[in-house]
C-alpha positions in Angstrom: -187.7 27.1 137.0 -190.2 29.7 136.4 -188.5 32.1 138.0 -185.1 31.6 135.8 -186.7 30.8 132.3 -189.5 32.9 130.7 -192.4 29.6 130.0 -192.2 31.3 126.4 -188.9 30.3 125.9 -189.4 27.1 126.8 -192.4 25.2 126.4 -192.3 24.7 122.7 -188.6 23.3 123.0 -189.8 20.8 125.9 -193.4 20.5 125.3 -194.6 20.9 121.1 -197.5 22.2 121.2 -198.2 21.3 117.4 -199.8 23.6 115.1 -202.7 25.9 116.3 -205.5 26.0 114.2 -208.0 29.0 113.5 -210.2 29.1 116.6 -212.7 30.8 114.8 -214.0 33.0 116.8 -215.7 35.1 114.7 -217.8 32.4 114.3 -218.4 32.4 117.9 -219.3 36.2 118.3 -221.5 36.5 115.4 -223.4 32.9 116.0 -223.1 32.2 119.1 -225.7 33.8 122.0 -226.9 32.8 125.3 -230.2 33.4 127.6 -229.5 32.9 131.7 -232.7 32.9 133.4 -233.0 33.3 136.4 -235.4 33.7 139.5 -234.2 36.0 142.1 -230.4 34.6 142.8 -231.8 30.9 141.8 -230.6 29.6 138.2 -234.1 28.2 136.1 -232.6 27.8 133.1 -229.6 28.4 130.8 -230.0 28.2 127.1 -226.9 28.4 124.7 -227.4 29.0 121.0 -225.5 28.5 117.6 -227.4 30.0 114.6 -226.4 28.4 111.7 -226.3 31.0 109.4 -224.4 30.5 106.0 -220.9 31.8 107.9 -221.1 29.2 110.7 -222.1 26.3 108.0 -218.8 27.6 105.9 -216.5 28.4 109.1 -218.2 24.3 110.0 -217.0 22.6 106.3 -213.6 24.2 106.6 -213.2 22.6 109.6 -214.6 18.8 109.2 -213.2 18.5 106.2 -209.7 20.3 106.8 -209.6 17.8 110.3 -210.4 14.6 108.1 -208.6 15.0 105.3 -211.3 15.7 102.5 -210.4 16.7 99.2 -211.4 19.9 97.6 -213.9 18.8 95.3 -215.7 16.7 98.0 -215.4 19.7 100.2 -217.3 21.6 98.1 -220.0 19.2 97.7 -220.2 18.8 101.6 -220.4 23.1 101.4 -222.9 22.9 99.0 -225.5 20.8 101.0 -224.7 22.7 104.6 -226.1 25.8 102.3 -228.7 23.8 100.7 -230.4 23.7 104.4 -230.3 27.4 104.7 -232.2 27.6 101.7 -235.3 25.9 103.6 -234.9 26.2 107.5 -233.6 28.5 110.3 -232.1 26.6 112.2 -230.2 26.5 115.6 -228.2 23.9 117.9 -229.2 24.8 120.8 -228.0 23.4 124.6 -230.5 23.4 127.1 -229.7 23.6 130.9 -233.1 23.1 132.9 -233.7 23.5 136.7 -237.2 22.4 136.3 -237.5 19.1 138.3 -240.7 18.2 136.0 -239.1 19.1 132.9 -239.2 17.1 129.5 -237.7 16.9 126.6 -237.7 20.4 124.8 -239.2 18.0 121.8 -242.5 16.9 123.9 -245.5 18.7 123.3 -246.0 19.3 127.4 -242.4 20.9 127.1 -241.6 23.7 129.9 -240.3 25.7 127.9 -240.9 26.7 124.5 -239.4 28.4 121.2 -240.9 31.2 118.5 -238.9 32.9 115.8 -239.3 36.6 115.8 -239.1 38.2 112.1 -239.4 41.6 113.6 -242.3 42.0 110.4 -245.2 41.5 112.7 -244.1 37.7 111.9 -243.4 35.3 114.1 -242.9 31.1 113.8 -243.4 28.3 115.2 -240.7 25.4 115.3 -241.1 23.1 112.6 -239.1 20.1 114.5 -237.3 20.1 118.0 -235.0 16.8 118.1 -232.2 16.1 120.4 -228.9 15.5 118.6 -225.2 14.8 119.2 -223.3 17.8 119.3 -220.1 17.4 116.9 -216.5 18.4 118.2 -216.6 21.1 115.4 -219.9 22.4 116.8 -218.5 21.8 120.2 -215.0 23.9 118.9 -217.7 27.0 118.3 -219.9 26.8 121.0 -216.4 27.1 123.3 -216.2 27.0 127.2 -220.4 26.7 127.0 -220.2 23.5 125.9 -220.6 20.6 128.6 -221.8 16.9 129.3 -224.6 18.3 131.8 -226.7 20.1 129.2 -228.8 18.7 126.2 -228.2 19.6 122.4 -231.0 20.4 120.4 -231.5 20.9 117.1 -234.4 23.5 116.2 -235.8 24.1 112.8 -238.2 26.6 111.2 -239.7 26.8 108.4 -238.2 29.0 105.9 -241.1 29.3 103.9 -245.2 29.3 103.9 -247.7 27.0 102.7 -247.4 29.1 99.6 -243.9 28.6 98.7 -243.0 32.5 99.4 -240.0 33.4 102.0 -241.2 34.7 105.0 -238.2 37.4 105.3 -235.1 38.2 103.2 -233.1 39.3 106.0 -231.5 37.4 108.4 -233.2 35.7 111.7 -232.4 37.7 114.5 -234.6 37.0 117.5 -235.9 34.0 119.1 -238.1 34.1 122.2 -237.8 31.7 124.9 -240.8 31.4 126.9 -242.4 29.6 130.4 -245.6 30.0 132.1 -243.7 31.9 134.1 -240.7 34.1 132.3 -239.8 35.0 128.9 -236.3 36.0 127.2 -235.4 37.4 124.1 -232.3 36.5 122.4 -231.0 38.8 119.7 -228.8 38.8 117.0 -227.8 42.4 116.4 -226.3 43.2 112.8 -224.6 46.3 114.2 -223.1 44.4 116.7 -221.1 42.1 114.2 -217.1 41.7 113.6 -214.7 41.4 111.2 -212.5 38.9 111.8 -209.4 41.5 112.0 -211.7 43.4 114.7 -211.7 40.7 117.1 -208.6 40.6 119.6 -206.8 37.5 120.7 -207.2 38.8 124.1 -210.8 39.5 123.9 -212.8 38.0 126.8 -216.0 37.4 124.6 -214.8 34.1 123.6 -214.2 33.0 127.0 -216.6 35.3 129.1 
């Protein structure tokens, strides 16, 4: 049949594909970073991040709520809150793959491997809480072909703020350092690296690369 029948022509006749949805992945490219560490050829670890910055939390309430049915005004109350947490915490969902055979939970104290937050002001912080979550199929929708049952979700927190009340930076985060007794890796959010959403191709391998 292929050879007769362009697939084009045919599969939404015999197979509806229903409506496509926004796959958002401008959310991906701008959000969305990863940290392969290895030793030699030999995989150590694999760390995939999702910064939830205030364009992943709205690109995240468009989606639960437009999926379940939520009403407007609910919406925005469920929008409202998502940006309530970016007013005290950096935070990150991050999915951990670890090749350590001694390794613990990110969360313990004795973890492997550790997190800072660099400000890039001569500041750099500390995690306030490391917890392992359930990642939810909208966060699953952003983190793409990365996401998989063999890695742990975390969710990683720091403080916005010091002892003092005052913000420790008005710009955005844009490095964390992943760190071992043995290897380090930076992972950076680059502002001049950012696209518009009519920048981004359908075609373009980022998504899926």
């Amino acid at each position: 049949m292929s050879s007769c029948v362009p697939y084009h022509k045919l599969i939404k006749k015999e197979s509806p594909q229903a409506t496509e949805l926004d796959d958002q992945r401008e959310v991906a490219y701008n959000n969305v970073r990863t940290a392969a560490i290895y030793n030699q050829f030999e995989t150590r670890a694999l760390f995939n991040f999702l910064r939830m910055s205030d364009a992943t939390r709205r690109a995240y309430a468009d989606v639960y709520c437009g999926r379940r049915g939520i009403a407007a005004q609910a919406k925005e109350e469920f929008l409202k809150r998502q940006l309530e947490e970016n007013n005290h915490w950096y935070s990150f969902i991050v999915l951990a793959d670890i090749r350590d055979k001694t390794s613990v939970s990110l969360g313990e104290k004795n973890a492997q491997w550790t997190f800072s937050l660099d400000l890039g002001t001569d500041k750099t912080l500390v995690p306030e809480s490391i917890k392992e979550i359930d990642v939810e199929p909208e966060q699953q929708h952003f983190f793409g072909h990365r996401f998989n049952l063999f890695k742990t979700a975390y969710l990683i927190k720091f403080p916005r703020h010091d002892a003092s009340g005052q913000e420790y930076t008005s710009g955005p985060c844009s490095k964390v350092i992943v760190s071992s007794p043995y290897k380090k890796a930076e992972v950076v959010w680059d502002e001049k690296d950012y696209k518009k959403k009519h920048e981004v191709r359908k075609d373009e391998d980022f998504y899926w690369g």
